[in-house]
N, C-alpha and C positions, 0 to 999 in steps of 0.2 A: 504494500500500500504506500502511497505519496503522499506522505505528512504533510507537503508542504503545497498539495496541488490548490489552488486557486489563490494564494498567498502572496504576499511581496517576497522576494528574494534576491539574493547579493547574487549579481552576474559574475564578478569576481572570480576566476578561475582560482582552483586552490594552489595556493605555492607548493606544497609538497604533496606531489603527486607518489612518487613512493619513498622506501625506506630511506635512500642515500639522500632525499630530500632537506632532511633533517638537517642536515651537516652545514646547510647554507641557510635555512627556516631563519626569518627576520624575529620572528618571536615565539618562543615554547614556553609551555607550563611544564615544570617538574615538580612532582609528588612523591613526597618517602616518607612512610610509615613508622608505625614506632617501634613496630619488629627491629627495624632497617638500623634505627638511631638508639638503641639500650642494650647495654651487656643482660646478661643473666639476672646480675646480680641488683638490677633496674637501675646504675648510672648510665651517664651518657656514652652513649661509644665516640668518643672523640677523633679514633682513629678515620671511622668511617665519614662523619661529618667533615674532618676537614681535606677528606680524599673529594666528598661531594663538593665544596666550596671551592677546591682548588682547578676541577672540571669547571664550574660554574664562571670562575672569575675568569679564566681562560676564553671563555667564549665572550665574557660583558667587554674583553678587553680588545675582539673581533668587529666590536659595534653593535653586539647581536643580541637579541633584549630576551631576560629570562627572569620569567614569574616563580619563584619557588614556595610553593603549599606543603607545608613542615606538619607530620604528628610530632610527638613525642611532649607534649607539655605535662600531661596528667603523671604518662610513667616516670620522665625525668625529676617528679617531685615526689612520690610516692617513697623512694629511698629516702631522700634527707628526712623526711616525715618521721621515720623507723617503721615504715610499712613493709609487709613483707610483698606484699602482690598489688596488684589493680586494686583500688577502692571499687568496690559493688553497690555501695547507698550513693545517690547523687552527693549529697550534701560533703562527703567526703572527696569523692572525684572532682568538686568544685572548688574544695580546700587544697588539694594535689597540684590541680590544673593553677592555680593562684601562686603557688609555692614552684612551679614547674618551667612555668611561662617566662622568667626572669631569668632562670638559670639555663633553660633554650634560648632563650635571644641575645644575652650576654655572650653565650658561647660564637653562635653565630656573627655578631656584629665584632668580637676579636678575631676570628677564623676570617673573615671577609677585608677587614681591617690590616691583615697582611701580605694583603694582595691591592692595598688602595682601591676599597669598593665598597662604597657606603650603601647599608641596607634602610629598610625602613617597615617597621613592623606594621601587619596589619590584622586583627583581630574581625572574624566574621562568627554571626550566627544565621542560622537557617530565617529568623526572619529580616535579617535583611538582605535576601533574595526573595520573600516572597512578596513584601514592600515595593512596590512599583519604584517609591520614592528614594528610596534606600536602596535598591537597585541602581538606579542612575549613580545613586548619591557614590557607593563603591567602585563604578566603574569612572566616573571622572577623577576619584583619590587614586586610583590605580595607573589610570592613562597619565595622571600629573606625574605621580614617580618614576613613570616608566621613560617622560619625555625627559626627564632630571639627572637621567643616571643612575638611576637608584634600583637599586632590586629589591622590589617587591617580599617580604616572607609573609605568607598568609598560613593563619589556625583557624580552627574553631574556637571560638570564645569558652572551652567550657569553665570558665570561672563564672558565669552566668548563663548558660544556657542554661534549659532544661529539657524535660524528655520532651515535652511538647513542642520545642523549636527547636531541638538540635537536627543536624544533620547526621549522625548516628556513625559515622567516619568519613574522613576525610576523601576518599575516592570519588561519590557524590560531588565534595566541596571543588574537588580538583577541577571535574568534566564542566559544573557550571562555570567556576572560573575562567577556563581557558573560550568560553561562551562569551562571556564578560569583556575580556581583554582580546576576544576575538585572534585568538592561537592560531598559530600555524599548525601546529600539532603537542599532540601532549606525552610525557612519559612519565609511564608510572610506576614506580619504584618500590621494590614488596623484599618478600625473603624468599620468596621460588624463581628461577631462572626464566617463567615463561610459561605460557599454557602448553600442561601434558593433555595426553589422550588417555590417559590412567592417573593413578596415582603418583606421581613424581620421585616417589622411590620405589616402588617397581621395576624387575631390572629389564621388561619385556615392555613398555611405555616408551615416549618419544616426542620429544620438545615438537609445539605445531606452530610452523615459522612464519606462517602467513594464514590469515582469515579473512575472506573478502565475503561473507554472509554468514550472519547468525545458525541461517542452517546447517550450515559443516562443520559446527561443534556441538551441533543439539544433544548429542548423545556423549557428550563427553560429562562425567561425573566430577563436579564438583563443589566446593564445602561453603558454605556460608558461614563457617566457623571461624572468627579470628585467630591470634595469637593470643599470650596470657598476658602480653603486655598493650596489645590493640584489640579494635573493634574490629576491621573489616576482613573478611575472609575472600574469597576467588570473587563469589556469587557477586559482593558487594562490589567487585572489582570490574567485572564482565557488566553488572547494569553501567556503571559510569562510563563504562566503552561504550557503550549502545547510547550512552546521550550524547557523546562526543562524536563518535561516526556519524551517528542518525545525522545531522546536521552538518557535515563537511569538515569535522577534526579529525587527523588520523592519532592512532594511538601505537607506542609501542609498551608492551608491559614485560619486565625484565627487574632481573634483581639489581640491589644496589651499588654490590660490586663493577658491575658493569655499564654503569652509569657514560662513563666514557664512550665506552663501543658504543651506547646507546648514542647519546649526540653528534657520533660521531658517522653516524647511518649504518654501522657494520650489521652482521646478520648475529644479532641476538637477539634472545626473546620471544618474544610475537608480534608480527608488524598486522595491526589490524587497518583494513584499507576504509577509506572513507565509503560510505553506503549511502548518503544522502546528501541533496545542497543545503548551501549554509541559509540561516534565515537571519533577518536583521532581528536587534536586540530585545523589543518590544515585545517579537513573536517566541523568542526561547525563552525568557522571562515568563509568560504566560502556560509556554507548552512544558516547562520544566522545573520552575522557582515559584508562581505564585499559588498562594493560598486559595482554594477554591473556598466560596460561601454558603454556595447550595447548588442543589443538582434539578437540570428541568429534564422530564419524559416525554420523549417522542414519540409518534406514531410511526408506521413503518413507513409512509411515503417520505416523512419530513428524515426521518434517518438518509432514508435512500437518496435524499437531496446531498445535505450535511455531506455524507460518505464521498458523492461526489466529485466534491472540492470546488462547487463554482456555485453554491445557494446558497444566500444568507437563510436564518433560520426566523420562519415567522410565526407569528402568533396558533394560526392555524393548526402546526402542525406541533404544539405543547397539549399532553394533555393531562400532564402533573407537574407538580413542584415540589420542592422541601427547602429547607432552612430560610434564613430571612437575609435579605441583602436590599444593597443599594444599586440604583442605575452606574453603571460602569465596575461592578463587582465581577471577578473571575467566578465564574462557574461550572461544573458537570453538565455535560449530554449525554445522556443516557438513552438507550433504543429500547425497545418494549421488551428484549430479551432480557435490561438489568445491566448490558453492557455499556462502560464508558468507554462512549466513541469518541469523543471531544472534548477541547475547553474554550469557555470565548468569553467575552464581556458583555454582561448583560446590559440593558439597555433600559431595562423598568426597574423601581423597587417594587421589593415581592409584595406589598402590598398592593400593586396594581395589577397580580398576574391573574385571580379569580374571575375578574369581571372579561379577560381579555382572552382567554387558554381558549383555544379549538375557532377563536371566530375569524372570518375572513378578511382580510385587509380592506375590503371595499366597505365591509359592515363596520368595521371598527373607525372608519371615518366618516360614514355615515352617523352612527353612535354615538360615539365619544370628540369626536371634532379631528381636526388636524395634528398633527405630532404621534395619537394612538395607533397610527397606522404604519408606523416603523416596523422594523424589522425586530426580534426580540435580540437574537444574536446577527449582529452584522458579518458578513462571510469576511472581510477586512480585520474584522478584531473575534475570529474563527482560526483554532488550528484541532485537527486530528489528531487521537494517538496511536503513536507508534505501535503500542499492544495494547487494545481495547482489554480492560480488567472487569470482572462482574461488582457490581455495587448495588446496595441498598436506595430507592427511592424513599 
């Protein structure tokens, strides 16, 4: 399906068309986890951070602009704390993440510091990508440091998040980022070398060097389970490629030792090819980052429009609602199956939808006067999803 068929879309051909692309890409996001950045014993592996920093400044020193989205806040505090593992209550994880966050950026901005390259921290939660305004607000603090000089280190806030707006790992934060700052390609940085077709220690499995459709790994088994020191496991890993491909970022995912080969386009890891065009920021923002308010039900004609890619969605073809919102709130479409087909900005408050569900454009200006005869979702501020999911109306 074309997520983006009826849509605005960047003509913009992609810079990096494949792997060795990389080596010249004007701007990448790099992502390392907190596997990648703690010994055992939960300090910081310093060794490896400043192998990653000394790649990093290597290339800012090429002209070549690079966003780096850092885990390791939570686990690099939870040692000086006298913890022995991860915090499991938020409130603890908030207190780690607080104690942790200082002693990552410190290290960072020394490591960076002797190679002449000033960093500039940035601290994100989930809602501020789901923020329309806070959106913007992120990507012009980002595009300011990135015209400065400066390299970008982004986390998740968790000294403040909570479960209800975090983004739950960073791989997520990476794929919308590199959306954000409009990437050339992204690399993601883990403690496995690369997607297997088994198990990765298995000694009958085999690194899969390139993936150009979700389907030619469908069958490959893997974990949604993190480390003991991170959140995110494969599973978590694989959705953030599917938002970054979907939309024109390629990805390679590769461990961190290899960070080098990686930017450097060599054949490690897995080079995942881009699968879709890019969309301007308004639309991945909405298809990827905002908060929905409530969800409206379709009939099967008005789906069958929607699906399309070139109808706006009218009154006509609503014949339920739920939750309460305002004119210009992100919403669910849902098809009479339960399935969410779309997201778009609504165009009524839900207080006007009762009077308005199933009637025809001609009657509702007849009815209600002039302006009722809008469209409910304008096919303009409409995008598809990539995997329709089942949801409650």
């Amino acid at each position: 399906m074309d997520h983006n068929s009826g849509v605005s879309i960047e003509t913009t051909p992609p810079f990096v068309r494949d792997r060795t692309g990389i080596a010249t890409a004007p701007r990448v996001v790099v992502k390392i986890g907190s596997s990648s950045l703690t010994n055992p014993d939960g300090t910081l592996a310093t060794e490896m951070i400043d192998h990653l920093v000394g790649v990093i400044a290597e290339r800012h020193a090429r002209g070549q602009q690079v966003v780096l989205v850092t885990s390791g806040a939570i686990a690099a505090g939870f040692a000086p704390m006298g913890l022995a593992t991860r915090p499991r209550d938020l409130a603890t994880a908030q207190a780690a993440a607080s104690v942790g966050q200082g002693i990552l950026i410190t290290y960072y901005q020394e490591a960076f510091a002797q190679h002449g390259v000033q960093v500039g921290q940035v601290l994100l939660t989930a809602d501020d990508t789901m923020r329309r305004g806070h959106y913007a607000n992120a990507r012009r603090a980002l595009e300011r440091l990135l015209a400065l000089g400066i390299v970008p280190i982004i986390n998740e806030n968790d000294a403040v998040a909570t479960d209800e707006i975090r983004f739950g790992d960073n791989d997520r934060l990476a794929a919308l980022v590199s959306h954000i700052v409009r990437a050339d390609a992204l690399v993601l940085l883990t403690d496995v070398d690369g997607l297997y077709d088994g198990p990765p220690a298995a000694p009958s499995t085999s690194r899969i060097p390139v993936v150009r459709k979700f389907s030619e790994i469908s069958a490959v088994e893997v974990s949604s389970k993190g480390s003991a020191v991170g959140t995110g496991g494969m599973a978590s890993k694989l959705e953030s490629v599917r938002i970054a491909t979907a939309t024109g970022i390629p990805v390679v995912l590769t461990s961190a030792p290899q960070v080098a080969q990686a930017l450097a386009g060599e054949d490690v890891g897995t080079w995942f090819a881009i699968m879709g065009k890019r969309m301007r920021r308004r639309r991945l923002w909405l298809a990827y980052a905002a908060k929905t308010e409530g969800k409206l039900l379709l009939d099967a004609g008005a789906t069958k429009a929607v699906l399309g890619g070139r109808a706006s969605l009218l009154a006509a073809g609503v014949t339920d609602f739920s939750g309460n919102f305002d004119a210009g709130d992100p919403v669910e479409l849902v098809s009479p199956e339960g399935l969410s087909i779309a997201r778009g900005l609504v165009a009524f408050d839900s207080h006007y939808l009762p009077e308005i569900l199933g009637q025809r454009t001609s009657q509702l200006r007849n009815d209600l006067g002039s302006g009722f005869d809008r469209p409910v979702v304008h096919r303009d501020d409409l995008v598809l999803a990539i995997r329709p999911k089942k949801v409650q109306v």
